[in-house]
VMD Tcl script that draws the C-alpha trace (Angstrom):
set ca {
  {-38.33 39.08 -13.94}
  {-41.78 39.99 -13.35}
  {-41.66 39.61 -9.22}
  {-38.17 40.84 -8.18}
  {-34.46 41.24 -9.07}
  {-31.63 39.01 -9.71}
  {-29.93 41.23 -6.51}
  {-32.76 39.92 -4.21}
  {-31.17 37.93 -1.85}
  {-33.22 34.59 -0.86}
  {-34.23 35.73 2.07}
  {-35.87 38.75 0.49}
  {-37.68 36.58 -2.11}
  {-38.78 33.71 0.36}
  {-40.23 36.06 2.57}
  {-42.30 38.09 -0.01}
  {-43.09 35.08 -1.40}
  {-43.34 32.16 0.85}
  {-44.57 30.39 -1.95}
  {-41.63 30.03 -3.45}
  {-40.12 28.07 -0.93}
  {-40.98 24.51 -2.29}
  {-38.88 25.51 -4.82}
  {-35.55 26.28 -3.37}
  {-35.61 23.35 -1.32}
  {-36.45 21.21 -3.87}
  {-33.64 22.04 -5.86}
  {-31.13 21.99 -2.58}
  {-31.53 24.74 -1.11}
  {-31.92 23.28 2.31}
  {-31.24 25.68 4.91}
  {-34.18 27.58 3.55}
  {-35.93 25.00 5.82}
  {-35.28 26.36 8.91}
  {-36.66 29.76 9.91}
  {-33.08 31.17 11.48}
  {-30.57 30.09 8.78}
  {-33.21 31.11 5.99}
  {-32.92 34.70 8.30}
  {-29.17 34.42 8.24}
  {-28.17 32.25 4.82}
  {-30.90 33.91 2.98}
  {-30.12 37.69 4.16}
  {-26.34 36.94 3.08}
  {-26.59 36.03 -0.25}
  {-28.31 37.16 -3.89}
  {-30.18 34.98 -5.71}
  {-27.88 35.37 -8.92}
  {-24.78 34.01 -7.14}
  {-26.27 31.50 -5.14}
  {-27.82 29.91 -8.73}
  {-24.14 30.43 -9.93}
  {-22.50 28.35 -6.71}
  {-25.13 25.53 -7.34}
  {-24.83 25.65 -11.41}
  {-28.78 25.83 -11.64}
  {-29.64 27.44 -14.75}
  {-31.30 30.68 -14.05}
  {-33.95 31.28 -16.51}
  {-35.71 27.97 -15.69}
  {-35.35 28.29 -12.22}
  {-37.03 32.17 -12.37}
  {-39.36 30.28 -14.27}
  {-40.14 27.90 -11.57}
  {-40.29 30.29 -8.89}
  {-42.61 32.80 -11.29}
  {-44.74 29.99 -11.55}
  {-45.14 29.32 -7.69}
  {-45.86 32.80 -7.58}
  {-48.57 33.59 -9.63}
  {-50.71 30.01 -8.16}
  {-50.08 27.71 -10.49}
  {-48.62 25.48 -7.42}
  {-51.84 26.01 -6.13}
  {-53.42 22.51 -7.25}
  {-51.26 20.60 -5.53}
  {-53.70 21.94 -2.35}
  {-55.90 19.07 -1.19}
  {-59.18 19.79 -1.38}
  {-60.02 19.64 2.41}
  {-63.39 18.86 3.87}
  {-64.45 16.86 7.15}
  {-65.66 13.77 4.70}
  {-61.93 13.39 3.08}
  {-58.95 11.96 4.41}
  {-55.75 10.96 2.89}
  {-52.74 9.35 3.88}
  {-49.70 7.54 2.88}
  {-47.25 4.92 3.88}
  {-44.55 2.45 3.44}
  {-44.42 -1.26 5.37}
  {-42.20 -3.86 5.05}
  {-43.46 -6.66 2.80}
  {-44.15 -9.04 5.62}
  {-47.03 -7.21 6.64}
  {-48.31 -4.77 3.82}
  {-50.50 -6.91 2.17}
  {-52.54 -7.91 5.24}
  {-52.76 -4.71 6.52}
  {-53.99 -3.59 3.50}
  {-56.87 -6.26 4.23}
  {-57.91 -4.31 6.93}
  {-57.53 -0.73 5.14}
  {-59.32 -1.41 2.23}
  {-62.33 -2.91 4.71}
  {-62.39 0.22 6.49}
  {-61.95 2.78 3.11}
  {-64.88 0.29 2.03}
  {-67.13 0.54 5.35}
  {-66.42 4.59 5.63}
  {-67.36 5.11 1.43}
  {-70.93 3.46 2.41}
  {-70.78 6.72 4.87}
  {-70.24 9.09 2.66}
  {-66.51 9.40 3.62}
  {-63.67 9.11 1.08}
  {-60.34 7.78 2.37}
  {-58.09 8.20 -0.07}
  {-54.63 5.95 0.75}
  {-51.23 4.25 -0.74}
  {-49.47 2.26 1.22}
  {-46.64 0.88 -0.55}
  {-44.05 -1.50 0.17}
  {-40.68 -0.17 2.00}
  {-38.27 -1.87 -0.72}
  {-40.07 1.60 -2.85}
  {-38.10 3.89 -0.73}
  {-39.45 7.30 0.93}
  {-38.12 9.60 -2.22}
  {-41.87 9.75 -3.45}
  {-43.00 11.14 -0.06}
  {-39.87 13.19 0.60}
  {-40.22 14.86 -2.48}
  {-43.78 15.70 -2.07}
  {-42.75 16.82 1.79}
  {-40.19 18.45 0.82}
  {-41.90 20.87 -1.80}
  {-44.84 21.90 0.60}
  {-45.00 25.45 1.46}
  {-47.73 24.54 4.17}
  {-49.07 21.90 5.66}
  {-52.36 22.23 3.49}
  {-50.27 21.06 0.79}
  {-49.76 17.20 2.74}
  {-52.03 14.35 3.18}
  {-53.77 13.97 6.57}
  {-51.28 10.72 7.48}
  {-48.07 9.55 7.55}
  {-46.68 6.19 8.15}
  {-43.51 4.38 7.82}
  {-39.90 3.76 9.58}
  {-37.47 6.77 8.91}
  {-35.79 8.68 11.42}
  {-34.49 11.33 8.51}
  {-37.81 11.92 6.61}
  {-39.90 12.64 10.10}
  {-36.77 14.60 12.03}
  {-35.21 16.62 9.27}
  {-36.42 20.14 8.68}
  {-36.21 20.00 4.93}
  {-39.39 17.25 5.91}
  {-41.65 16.77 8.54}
  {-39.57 18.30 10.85}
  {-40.78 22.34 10.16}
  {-44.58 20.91 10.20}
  {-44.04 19.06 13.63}
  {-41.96 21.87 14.97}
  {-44.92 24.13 14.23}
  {-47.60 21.99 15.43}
  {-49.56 21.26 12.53}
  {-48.33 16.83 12.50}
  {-48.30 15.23 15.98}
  {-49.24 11.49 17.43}
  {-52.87 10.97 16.92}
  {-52.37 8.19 19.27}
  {-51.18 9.28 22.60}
  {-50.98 6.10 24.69}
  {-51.07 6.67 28.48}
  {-49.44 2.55 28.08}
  {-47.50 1.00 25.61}
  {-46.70 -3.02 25.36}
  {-44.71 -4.07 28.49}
  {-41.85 -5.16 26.16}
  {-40.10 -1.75 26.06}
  {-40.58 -1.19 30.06}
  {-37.77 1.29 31.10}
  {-36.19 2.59 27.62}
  {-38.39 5.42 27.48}
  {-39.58 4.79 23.53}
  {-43.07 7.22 24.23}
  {-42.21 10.47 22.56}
  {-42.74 12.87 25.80}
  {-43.74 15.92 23.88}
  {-46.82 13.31 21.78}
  {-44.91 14.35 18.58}
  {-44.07 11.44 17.13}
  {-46.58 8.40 17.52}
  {-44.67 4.70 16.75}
  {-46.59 1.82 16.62}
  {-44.09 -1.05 15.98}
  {-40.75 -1.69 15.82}
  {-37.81 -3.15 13.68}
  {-35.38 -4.81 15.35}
  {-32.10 -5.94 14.15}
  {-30.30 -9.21 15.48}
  {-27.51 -11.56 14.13}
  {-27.72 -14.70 11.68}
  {-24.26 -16.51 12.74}
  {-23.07 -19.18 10.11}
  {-21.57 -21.94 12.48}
  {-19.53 -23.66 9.78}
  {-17.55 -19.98 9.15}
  {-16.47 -19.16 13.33}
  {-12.95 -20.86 12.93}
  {-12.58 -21.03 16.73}
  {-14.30 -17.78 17.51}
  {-17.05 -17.36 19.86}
  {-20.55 -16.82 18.70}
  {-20.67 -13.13 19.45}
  {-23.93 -12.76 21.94}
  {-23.91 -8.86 21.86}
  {-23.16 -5.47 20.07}
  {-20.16 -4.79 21.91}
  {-18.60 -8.28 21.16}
  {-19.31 -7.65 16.79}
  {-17.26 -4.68 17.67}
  {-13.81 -7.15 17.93}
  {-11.36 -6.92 15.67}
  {-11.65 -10.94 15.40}
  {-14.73 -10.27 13.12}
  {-12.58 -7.91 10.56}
  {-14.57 -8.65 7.09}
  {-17.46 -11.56 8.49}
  {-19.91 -8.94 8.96}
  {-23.15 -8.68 6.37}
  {-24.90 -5.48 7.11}
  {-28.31 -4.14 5.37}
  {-26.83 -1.03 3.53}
  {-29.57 -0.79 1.34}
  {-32.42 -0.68 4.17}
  {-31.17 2.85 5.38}
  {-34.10 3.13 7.89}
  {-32.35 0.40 9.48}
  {-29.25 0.93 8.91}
  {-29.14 4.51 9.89}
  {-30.72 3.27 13.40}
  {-27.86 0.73 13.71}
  {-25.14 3.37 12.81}
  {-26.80 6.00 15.13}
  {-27.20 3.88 17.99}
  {-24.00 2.39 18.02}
  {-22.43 5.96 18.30}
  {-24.73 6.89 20.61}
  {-24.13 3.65 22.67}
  {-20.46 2.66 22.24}
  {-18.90 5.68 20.72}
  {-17.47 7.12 16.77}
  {-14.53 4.97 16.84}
  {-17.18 1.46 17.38}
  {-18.61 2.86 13.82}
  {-15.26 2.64 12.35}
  {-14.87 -0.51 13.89}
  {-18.23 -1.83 12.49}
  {-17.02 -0.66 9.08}
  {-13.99 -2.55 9.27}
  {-15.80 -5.15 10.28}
  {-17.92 -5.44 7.32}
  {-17.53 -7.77 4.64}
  {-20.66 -7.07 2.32}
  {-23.97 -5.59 2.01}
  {-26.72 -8.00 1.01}
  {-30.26 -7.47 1.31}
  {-32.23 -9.47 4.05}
  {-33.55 -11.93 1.68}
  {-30.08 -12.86 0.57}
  {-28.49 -12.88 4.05}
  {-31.02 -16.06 4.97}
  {-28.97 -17.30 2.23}
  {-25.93 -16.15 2.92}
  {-24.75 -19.99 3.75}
  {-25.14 -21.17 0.32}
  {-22.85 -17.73 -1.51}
  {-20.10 -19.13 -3.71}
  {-17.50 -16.21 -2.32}
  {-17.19 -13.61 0.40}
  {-19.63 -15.97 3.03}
  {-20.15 -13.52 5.72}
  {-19.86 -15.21 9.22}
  {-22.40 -12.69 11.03}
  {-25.26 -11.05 9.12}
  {-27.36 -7.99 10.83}
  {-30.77 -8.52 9.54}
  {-34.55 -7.58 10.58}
  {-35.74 -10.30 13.10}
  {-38.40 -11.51 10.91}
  {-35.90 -12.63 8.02}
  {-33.46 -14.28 10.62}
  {-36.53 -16.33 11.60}
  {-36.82 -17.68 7.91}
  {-33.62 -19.41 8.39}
  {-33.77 -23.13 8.22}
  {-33.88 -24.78 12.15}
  {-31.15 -27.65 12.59}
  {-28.91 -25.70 9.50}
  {-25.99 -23.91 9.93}
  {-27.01 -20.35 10.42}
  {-28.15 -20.00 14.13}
  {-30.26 -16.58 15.21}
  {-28.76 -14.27 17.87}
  {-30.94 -11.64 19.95}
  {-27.85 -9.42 21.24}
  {-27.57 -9.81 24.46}
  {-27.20 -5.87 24.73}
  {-30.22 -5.62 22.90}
  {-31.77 -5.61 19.55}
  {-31.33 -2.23 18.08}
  {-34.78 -0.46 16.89}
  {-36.12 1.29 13.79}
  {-39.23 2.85 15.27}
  {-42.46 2.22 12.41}
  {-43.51 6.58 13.31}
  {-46.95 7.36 12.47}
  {-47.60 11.17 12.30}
  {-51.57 12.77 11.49}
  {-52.88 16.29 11.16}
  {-53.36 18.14 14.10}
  {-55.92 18.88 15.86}
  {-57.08 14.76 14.48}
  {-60.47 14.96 12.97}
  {-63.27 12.25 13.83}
  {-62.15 10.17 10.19}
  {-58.74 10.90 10.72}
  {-58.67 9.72 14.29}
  {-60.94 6.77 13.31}
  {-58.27 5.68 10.53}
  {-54.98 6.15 13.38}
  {-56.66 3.91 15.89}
  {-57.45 1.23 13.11}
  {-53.40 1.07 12.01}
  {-52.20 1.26 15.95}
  {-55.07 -0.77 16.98}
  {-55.59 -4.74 18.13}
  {-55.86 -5.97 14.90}
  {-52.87 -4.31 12.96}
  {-50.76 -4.76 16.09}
  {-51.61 -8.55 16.03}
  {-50.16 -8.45 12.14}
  {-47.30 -6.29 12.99}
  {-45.99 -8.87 15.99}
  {-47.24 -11.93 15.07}
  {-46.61 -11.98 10.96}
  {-43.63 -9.78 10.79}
  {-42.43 -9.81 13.78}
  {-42.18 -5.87 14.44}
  {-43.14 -5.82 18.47}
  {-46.16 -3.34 18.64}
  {-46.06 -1.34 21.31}
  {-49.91 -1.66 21.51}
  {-50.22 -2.94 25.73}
  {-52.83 -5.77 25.15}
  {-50.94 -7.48 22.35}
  {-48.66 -10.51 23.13}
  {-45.55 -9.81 21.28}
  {-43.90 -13.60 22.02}
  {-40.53 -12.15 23.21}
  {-39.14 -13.90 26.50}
  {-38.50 -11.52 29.54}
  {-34.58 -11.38 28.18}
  {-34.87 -10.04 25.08}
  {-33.90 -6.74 25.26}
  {-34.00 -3.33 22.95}
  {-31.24 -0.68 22.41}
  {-33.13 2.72 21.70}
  {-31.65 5.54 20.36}
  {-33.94 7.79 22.87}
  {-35.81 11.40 23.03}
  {-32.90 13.11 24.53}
  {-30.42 12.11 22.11}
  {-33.16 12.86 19.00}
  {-33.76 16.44 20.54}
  {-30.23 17.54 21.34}
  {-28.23 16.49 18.29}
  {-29.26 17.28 14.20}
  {-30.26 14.07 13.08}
  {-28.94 14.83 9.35}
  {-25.34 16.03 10.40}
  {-25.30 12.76 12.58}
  {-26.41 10.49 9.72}
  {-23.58 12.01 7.29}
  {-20.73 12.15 10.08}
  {-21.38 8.14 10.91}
  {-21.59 7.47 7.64}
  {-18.46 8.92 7.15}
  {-16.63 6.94 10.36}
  {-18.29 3.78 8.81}
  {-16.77 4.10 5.13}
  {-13.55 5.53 6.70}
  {-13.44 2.09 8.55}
  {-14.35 0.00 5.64}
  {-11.54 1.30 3.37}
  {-9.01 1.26 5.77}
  {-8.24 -2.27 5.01}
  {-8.46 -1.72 1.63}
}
mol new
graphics top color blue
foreach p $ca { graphics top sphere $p radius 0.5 }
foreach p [lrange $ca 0 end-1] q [lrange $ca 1 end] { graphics top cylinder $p $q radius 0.2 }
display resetview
């Protein structure tokens, strides 16, 4: 080992060579993440046994961190200059494609310039691993594009990700609004702090098939789904875990662990949006109530069976977060106030219906549709992570109960 000694305990390593940090969290390692457990973890135990607990094969691994070591992670710098900006992001399929319109007239308007904006934006059925993976082996922030967007609560909050770089200051809201869209009046959805910037919102209502409610009630809020009347007639999105992570948070938040449970009991199947429209025309396991985006319960046929609900509680909210380098150059800042401006908020509200939070846009909600927001205080004060895993594990615990 050409840099230091089997005996070197993580903390010793990661320290000398900060470097070589990418690599233990990208292979697990994630308490490395955060400054005080890497101080306490790493100080308490040797490199050799911790590659032991975690079955890593050591020569490799020494390999990868020699390699981190002597630069050869250096490339994935971006080459940085005031004429370059990059960024990345995921949006659901209703409005990708249009906003991409407007991005590739502005990348085309700004290369006339002399400017080079250099960005993906990808679907959300792609998933986050291709950013989290590039977040998540970063040493710096030099090593990131200048831009993030997408919906995500874990990929933006979690140490292991963005949350180190916005803890540190180097990612905050280019944005800023001193006024967001009268829609969300009183729920407090403004990060206080100008950390996080959102510029849209998912929300999730209720598809109810009519011909599957056997006397019931058509349930007209969160708190009603939570009956034990709807035991297996629930659909949920499993599969869109921006989405379903808000409804699972939010619910514990809002009504408490054991209203998890119940939602898992509740559950019959996961199908994706697309299918849920659907859900009427399913051979076996119809659910009564599916918990979709609000856009695909609008694509369900008017005078059919399947009628839309907005809970009466209201529609819980996957923020769309968009996070930029800080301080914002003039590019970058130029490129932020083209995705949260007039024209992208008009496609985010009107085409996929996400309500933008942008003031001057009409999002065509009536005065009682209502949002249930997981909130700033409850984001700051709890880990985000532990909370995901510890309602995930309420939820299956309630699902296989019945089993």
């Amino acid at each position: 080992m050409k840099y230091f000694a089997a005996a070197d305990s993580l903390y010793e390593i990661t320290e000398k060579y900060p470097e070589t940090l990418r690599v233990f969290l990208a292979h697990g390692f994630s308490q490395l993440a955060d400054a005080g457990k890497r101080a306490t973890f790493g100080k308490a135990i040797q490199l050799d046994i911790a590659l032991q607990m975690k079955q890593i094969d050591v020569e490799l691994f020494v390999h990868a961190l020699e390699e981190a070591i002597s630069g050869n992670a250096s490339s994935a710098q971006r080459e940085r200059n005031e004429n370059k900006v990059y960024m990345k992001g995921l949006l659901p399929c209703p409005v990708r494609l249009p906003l991409q319109e407007a991005l590739d007239g502005f990348v085309a308007a700004k290369q006339e310039e002399g400017v080079e904006i250099h960005a993906e934006l990808k679907a959300a059925s792609m998933g986050l691993d291709w950013i989290k993976e590039e977040v998540a082996e970063a040493t710096s922030a030099d090593m990131l594009d200048d831009l993030y967007l997408s919906a995500g609560f874990d990929m933006f909050f979690e140490d292991m990700y963005f949350g180190r770089f916005i803890k540190e200051g180097s990612f905050a809201d280019p944005i800023r609004r001193n006024k967001i869209n009268a829609a969300f009046d009183g729920i407090g959805l403004t990060d206080p702090y100008g950390r996080y910037g959102i510029i849209a919102v998912v929300p999730a209502v209720f598809l109810i098939n009519t011909d599957l409610l056997n006397g019931r009630q058509i349930p007209q809020s969160w708190a009603d789904l939570l009956n034990p009347e709807w035991e297996r007639s629930v659909s949920l999105p499993v599969s869109d875990f921006d989405l379903f992570n808000a409804i699972l948070l939010t619910i514990d938040k809002t009504y408490g662990r054991e209203a998890v449970a119940a939602l898992g009991r509740n559950m019959l199947q996961s199908l994706h949006p697309a299918q849920m429209v659907k859900s009427d025309r399913l051979k076996v396991n119809k659910p009564t109530v599916t918990i979709m985006p609000n856009f695909f319960a609008k694509m369900a046929k008017e005078g059919g069976v399947m009628k839309a609900v907005w809970p009466a509680d209201g529609a819980i909210i996957s923020p769309v977060f968009m996070i930029a380098r800080n301080p914002v150059s003039k590019h970058l800042q130029q490129l932020a106030e083209l995705l949260a401006g007039p024209e992208a908020a008009t496609i985010l509200a009107h085409q996929g219906l996400f309500p933008t939070v942008h003031p001057d846009v009409d999002n065509r909600l009536g005065p009682d549709k209502k949002f249930l927001w997981l909130g700033w205080d409850y984001i700051d004060s709890h880990n985000l992570n532990r909370r995901f895993v510890e309602c995930h594990e309420a939820f299956e615990q309630g699902s296989v109960s019945l089993t």
